[in-house]
PDB file as gemmi writes it, atoms N, CA and C in Angstrom:
CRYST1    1.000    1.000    1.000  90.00  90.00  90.00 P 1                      
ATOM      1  N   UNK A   1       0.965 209.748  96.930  1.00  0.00           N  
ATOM      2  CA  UNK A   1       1.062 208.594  97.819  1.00  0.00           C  
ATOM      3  C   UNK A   1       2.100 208.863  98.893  1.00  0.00           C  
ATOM      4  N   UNK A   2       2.060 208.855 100.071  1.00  0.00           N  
ATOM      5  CA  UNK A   2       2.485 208.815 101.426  1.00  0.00           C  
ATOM      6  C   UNK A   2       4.360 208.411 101.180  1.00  0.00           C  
ATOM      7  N   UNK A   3       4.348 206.671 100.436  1.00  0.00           N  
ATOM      8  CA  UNK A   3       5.259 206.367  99.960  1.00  0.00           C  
ATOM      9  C   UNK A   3       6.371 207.169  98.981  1.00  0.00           C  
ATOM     10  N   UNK A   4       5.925 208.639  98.381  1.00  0.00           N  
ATOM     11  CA  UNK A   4       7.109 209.548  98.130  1.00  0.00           C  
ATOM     12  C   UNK A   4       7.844 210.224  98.770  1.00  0.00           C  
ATOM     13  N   UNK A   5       7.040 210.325  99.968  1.00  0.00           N  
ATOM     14  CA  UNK A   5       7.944 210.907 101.240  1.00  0.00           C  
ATOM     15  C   UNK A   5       9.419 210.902 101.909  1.00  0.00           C  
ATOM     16  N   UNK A   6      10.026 211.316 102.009  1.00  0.00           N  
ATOM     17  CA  UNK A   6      11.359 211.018 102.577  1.00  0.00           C  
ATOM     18  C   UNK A   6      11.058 210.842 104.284  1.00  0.00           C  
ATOM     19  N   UNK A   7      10.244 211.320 104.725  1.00  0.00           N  
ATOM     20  CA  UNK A   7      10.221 211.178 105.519  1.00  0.00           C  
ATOM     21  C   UNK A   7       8.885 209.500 106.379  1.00  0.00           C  
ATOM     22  N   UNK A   8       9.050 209.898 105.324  1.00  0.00           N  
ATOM     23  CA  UNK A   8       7.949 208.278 105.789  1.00  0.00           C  
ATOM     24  C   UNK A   8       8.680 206.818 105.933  1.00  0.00           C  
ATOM     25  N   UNK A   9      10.140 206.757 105.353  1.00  0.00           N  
ATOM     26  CA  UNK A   9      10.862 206.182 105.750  1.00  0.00           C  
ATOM     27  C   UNK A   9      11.703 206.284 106.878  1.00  0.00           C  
ATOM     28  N   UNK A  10      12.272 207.957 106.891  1.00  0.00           N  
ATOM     29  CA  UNK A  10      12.637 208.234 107.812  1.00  0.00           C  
ATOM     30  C   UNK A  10      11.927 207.618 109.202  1.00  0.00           C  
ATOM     31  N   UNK A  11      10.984 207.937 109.270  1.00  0.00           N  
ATOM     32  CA  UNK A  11       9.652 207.922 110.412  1.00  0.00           C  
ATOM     33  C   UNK A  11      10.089 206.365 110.572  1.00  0.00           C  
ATOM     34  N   UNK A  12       9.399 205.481 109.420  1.00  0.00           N  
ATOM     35  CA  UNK A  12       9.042 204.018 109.843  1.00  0.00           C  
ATOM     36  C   UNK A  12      10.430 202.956 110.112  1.00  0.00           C  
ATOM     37  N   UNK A  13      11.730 203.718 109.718  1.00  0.00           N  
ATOM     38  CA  UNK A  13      12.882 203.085 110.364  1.00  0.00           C  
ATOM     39  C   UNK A  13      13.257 203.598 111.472  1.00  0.00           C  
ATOM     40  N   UNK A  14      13.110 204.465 112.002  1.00  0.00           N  
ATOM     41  CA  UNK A  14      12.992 204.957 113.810  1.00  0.00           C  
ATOM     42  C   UNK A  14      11.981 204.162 114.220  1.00  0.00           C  
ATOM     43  N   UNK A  15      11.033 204.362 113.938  1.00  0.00           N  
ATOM     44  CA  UNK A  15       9.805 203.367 114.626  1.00  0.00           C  
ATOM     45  C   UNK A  15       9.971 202.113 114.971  1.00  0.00           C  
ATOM     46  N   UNK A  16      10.648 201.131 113.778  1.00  0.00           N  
ATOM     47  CA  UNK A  16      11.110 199.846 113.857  1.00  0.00           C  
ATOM     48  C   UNK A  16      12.148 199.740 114.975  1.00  0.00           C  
ATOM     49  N   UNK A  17      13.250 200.758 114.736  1.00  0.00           N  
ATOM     50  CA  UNK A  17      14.328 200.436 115.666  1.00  0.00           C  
ATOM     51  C   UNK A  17      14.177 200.555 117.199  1.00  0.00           C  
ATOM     52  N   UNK A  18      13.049 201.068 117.044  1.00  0.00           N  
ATOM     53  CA  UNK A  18      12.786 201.632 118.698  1.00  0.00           C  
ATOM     54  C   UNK A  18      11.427 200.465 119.002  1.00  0.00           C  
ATOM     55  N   UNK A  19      11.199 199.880 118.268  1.00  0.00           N  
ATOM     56  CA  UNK A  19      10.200 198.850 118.161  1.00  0.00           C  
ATOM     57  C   UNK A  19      11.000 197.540 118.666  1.00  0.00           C  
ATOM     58  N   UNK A  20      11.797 196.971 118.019  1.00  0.00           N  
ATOM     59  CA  UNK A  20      12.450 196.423 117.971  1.00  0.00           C  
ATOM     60  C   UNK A  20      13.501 196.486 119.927  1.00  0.00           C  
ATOM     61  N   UNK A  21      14.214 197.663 119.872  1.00  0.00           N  
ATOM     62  CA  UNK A  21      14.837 197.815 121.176  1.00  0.00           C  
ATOM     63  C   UNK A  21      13.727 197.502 122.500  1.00  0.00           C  
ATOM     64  N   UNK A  22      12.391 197.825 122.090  1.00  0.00           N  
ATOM     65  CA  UNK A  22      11.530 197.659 123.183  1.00  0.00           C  
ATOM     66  C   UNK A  22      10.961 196.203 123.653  1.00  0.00           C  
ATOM     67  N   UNK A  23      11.437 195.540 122.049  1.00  0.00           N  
ATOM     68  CA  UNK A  23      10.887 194.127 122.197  1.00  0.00           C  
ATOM     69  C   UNK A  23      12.117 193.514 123.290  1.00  0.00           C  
ATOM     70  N   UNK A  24      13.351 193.761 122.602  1.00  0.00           N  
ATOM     71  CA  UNK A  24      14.397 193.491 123.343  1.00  0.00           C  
ATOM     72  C   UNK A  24      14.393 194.104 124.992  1.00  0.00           C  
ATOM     73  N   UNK A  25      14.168 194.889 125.554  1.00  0.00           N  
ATOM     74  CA  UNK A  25      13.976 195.315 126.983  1.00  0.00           C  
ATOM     75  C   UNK A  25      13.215 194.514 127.623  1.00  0.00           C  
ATOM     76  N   UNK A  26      11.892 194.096 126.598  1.00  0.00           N  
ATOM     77  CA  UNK A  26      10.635 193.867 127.524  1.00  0.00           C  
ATOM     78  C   UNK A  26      11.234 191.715 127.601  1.00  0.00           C  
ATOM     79  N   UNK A  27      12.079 191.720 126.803  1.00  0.00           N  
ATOM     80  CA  UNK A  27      12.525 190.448 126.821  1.00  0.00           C  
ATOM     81  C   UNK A  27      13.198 190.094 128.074  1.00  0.00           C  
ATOM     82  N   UNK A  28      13.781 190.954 128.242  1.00  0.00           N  
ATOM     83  CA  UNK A  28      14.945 191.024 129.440  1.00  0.00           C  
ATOM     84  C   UNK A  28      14.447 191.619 130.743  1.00  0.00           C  
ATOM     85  N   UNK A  29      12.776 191.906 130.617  1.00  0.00           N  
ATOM     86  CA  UNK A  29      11.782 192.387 132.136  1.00  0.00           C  
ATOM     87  C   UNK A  29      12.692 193.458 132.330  1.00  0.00           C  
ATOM     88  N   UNK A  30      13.402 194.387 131.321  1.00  0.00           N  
ATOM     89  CA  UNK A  30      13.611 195.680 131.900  1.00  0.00           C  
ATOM     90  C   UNK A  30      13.059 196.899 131.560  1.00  0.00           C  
ATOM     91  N   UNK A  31      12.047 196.547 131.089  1.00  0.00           N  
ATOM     92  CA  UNK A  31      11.212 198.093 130.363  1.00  0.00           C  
ATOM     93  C   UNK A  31       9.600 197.606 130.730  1.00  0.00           C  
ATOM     94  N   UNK A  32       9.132 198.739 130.570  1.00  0.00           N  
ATOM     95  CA  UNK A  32       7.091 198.733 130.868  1.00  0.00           C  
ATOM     96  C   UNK A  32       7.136 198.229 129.012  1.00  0.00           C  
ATOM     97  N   UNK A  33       5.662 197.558 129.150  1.00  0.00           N  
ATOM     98  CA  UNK A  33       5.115 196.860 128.081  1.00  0.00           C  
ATOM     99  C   UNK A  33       4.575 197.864 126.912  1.00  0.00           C  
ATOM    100  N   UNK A  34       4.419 199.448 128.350  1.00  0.00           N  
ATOM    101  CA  UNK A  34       3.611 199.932 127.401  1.00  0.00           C  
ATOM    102  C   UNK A  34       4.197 200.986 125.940  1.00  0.00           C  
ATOM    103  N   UNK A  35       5.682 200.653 126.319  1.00  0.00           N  
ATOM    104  CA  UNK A  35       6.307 201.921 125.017  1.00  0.00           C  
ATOM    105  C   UNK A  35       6.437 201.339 123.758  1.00  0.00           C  
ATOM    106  N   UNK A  36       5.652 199.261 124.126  1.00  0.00           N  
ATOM    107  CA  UNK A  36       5.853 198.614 122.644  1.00  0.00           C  
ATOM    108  C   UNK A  36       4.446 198.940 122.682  1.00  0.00           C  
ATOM    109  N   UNK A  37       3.423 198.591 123.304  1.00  0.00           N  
ATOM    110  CA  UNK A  37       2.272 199.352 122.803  1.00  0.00           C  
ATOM    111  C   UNK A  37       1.724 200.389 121.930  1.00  0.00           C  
ATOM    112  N   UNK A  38       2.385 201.351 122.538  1.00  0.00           N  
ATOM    113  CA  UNK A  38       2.768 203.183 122.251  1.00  0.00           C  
ATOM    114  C   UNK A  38       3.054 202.931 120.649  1.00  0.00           C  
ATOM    115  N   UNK A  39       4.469 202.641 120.221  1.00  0.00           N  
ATOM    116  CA  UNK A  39       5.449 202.031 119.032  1.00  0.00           C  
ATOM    117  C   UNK A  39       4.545 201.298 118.018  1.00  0.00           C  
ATOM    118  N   UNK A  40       3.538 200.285 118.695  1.00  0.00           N  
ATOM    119  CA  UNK A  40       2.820 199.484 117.716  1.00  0.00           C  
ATOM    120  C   UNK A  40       1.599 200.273 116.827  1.00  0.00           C  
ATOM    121  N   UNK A  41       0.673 200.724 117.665  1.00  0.00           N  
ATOM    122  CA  UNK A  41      -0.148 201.659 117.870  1.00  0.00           C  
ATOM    123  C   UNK A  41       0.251 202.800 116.843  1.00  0.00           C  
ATOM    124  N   UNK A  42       1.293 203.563 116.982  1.00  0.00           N  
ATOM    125  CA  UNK A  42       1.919 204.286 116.078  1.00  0.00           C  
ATOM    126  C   UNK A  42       1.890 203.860 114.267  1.00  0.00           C  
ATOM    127  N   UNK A  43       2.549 202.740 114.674  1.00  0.00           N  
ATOM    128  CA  UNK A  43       3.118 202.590 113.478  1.00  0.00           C  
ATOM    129  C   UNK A  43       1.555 201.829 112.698  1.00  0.00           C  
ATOM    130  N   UNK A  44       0.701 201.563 113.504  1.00  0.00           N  
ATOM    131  CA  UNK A  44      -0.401 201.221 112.928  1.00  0.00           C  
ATOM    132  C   UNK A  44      -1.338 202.268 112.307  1.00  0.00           C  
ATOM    133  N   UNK A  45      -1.200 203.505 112.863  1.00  0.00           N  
ATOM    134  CA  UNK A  45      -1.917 204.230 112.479  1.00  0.00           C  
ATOM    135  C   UNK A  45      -1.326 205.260 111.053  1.00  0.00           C  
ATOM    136  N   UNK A  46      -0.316 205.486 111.262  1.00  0.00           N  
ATOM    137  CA  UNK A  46       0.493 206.376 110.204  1.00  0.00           C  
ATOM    138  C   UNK A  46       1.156 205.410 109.379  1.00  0.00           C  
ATOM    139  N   UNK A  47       1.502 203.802 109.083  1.00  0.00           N  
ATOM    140  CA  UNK A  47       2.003 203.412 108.507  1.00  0.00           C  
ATOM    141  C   UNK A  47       1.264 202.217 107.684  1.00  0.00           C  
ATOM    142  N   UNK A  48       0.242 201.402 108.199  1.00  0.00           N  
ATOM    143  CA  UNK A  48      -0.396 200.829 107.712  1.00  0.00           C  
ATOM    144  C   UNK A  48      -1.944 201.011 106.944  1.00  0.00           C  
ATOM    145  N   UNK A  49      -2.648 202.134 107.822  1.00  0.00           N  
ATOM    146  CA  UNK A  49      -3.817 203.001 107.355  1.00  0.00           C  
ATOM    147  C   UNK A  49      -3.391 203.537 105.881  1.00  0.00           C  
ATOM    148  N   UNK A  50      -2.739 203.986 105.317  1.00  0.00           N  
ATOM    149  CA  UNK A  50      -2.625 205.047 104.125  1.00  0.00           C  
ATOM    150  C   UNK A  50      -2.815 203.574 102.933  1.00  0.00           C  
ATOM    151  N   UNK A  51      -2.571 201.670 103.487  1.00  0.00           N  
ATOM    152  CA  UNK A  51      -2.124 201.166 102.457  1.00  0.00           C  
ATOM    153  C   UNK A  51      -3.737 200.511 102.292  1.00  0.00           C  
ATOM    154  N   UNK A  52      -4.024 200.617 103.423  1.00  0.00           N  
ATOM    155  CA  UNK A  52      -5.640 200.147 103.312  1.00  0.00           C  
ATOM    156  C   UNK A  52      -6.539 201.224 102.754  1.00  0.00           C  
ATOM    157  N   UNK A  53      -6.089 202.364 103.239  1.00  0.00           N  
ATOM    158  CA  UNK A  53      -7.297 203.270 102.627  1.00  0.00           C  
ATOM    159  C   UNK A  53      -6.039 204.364 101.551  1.00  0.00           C  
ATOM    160  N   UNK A  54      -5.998 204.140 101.066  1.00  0.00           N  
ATOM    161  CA  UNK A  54      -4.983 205.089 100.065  1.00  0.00           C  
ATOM    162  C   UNK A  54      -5.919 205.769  99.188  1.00  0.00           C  
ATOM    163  N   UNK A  55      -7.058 205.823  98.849  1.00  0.00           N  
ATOM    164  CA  UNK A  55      -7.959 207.370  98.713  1.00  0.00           C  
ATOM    165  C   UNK A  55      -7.878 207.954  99.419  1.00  0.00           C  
ATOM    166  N   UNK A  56      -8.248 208.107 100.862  1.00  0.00           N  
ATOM    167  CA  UNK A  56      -8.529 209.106 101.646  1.00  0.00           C  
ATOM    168  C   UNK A  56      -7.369 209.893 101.868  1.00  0.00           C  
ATOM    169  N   UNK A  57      -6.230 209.562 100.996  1.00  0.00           N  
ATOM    170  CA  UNK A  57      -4.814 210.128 101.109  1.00  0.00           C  
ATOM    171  C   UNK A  57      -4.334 211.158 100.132  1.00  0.00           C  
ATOM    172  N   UNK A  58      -5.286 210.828  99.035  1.00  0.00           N  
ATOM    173  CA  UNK A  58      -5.149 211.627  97.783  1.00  0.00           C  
ATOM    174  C   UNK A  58      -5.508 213.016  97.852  1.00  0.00           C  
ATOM    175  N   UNK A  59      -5.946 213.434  98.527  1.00  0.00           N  
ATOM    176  CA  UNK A  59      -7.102 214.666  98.843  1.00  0.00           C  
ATOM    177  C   UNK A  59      -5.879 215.533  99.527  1.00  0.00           C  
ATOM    178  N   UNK A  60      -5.032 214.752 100.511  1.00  0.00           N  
ATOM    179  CA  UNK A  60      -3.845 215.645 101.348  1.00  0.00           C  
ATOM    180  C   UNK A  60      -3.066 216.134 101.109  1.00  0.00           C  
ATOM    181  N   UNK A  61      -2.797 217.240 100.896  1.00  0.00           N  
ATOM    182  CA  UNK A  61      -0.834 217.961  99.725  1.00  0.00           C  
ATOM    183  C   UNK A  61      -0.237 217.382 100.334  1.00  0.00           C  
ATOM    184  N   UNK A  62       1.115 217.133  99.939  1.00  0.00           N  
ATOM    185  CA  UNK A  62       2.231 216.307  99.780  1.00  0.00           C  
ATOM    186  C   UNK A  62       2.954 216.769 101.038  1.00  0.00           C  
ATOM    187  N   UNK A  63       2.843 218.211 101.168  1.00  0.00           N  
ATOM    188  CA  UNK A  63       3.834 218.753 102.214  1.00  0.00           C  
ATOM    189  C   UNK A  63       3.066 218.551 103.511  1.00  0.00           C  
ATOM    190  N   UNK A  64       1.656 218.941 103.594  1.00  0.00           N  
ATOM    191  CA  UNK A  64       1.305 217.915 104.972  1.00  0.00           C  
ATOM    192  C   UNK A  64       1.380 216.073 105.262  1.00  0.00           C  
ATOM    193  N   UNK A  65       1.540 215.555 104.535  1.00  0.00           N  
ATOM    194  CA  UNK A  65       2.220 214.475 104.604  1.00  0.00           C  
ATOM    195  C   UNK A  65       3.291 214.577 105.192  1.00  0.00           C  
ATOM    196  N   UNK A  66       4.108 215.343 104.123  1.00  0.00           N  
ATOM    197  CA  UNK A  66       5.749 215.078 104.710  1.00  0.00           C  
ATOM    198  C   UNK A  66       5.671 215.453 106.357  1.00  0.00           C  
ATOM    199  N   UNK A  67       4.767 216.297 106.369  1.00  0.00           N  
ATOM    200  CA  UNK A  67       4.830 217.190 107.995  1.00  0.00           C  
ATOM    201  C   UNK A  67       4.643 215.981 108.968  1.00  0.00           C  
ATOM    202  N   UNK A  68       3.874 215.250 108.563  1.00  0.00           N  
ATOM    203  CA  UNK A  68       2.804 214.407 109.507  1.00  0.00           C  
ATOM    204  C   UNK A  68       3.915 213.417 110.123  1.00  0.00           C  
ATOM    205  N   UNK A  69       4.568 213.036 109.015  1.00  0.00           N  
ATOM    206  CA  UNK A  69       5.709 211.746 109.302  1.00  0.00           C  
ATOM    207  C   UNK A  69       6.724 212.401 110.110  1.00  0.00           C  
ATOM    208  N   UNK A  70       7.204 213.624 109.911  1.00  0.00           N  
ATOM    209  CA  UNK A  70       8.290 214.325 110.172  1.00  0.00           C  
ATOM    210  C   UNK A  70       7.497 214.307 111.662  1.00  0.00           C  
ATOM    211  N   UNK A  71       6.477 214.790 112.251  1.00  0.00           N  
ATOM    212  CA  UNK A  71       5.889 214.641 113.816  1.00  0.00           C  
ATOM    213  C   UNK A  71       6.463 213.744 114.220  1.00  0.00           C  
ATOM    214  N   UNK A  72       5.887 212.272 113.437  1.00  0.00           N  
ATOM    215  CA  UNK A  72       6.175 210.934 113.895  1.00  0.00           C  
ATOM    216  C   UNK A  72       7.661 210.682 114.364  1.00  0.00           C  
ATOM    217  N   UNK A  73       8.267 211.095 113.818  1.00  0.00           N  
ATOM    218  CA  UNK A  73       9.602 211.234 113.896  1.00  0.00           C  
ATOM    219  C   UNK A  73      10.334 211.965 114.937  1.00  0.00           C  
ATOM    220  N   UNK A  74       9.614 213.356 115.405  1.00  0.00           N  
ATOM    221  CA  UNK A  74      10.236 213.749 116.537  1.00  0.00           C  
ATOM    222  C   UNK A  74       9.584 213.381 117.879  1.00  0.00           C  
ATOM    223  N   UNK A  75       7.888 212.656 117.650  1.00  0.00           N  
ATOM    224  CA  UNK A  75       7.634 212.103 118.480  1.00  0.00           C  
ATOM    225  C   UNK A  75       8.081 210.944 119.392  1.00  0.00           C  
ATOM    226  N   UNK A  76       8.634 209.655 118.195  1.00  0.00           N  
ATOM    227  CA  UNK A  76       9.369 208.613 118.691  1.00  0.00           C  
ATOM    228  C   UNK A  76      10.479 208.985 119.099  1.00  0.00           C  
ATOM    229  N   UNK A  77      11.277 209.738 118.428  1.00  0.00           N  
ATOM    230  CA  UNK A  77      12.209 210.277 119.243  1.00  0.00           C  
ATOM    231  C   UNK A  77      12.858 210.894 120.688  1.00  0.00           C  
ATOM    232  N   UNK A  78      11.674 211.820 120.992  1.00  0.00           N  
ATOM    233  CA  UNK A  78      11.569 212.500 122.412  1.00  0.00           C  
ATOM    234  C   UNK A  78      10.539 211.092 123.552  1.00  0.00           C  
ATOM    235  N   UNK A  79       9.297 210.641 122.514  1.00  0.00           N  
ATOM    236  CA  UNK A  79       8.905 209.308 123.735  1.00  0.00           C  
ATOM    237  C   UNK A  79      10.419 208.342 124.308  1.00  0.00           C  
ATOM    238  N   UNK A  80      11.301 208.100 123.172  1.00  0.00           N  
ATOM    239  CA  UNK A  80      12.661 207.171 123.698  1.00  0.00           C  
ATOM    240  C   UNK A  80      13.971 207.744 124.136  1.00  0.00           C  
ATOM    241  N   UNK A  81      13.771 209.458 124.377  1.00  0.00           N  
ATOM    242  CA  UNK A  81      14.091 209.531 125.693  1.00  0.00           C  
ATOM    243  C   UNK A  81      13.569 209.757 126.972  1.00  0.00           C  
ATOM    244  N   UNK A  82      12.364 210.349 126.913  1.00  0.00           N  
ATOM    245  CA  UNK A  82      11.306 210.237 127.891  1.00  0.00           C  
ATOM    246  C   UNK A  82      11.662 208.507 128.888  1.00  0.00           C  
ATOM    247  N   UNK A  83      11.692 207.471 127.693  1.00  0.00           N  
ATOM    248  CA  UNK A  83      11.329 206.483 128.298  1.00  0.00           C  
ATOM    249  C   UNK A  83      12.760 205.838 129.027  1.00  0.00           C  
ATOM    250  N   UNK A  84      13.864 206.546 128.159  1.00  0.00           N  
ATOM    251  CA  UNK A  84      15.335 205.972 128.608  1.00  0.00           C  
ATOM    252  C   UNK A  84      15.529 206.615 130.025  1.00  0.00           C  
ATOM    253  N   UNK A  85      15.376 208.193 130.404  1.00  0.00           N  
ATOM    254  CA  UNK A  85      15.318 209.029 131.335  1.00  0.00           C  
ATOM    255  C   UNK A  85      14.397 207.893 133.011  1.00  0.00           C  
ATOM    256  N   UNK A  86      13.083 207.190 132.107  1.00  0.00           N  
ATOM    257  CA  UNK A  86      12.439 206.760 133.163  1.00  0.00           C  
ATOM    258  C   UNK A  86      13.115 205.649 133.929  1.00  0.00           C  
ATOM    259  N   UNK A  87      13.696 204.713 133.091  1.00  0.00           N  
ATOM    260  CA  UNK A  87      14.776 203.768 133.314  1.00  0.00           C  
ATOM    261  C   UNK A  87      15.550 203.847 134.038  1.00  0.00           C  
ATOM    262  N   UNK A  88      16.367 205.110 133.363  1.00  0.00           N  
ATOM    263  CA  UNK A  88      17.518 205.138 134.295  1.00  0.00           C  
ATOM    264  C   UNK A  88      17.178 205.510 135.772  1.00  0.00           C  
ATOM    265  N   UNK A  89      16.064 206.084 136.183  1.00  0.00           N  
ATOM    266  CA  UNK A  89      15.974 206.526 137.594  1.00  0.00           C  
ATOM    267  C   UNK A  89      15.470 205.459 138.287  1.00  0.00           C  
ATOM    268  N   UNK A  90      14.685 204.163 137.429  1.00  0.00           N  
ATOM    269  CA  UNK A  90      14.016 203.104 138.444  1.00  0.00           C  
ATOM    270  C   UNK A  90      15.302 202.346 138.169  1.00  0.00           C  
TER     271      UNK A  90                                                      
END                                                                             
């Protein structure tokens, strides 16, 4: 299950926090709509899919799991500076 992962927490508390900071920007009309999009989208696909379909999960070794989240992780990461970088220049 997905849920032994260390990194699947890892992943889904970056996700939140950067979820969360985007709600806060887009509150304050200082950020595009679309990096909570991006964030939601994300976390819908790698975090909520495995609880609805949790067969189709069984079949995957453990260490591509861990890999998959660990992406997620440097993905949100590099999108929120991508997106801080865009900020600061507009």
């Amino acid at each position: 299950m997905v849920t032994n992962e260390l990194t699947f927490y890892l992943a889904a508390a970056a996700l939140v926090v950067l979820t969360v900071e985007s709600c806060a920007k887009l509150l304050n009309r200082d950020s595009f709509s679309i990096t909570l999009a991006v964030y939601v989208t994300v976390f819908a696909w790698y975090f909520v899919d495995p609880f609805l379909n949790p067969k189709q999960y069984d079949y995957i070794p453990p260490f591509l799991i861990s890999q998959s989240y660990g992406q997620v992780l440097i993905f949100s990461h590099r999108l929120s500076l991508f997106y801080a970088g865009c900020s600061a220049l507009g």
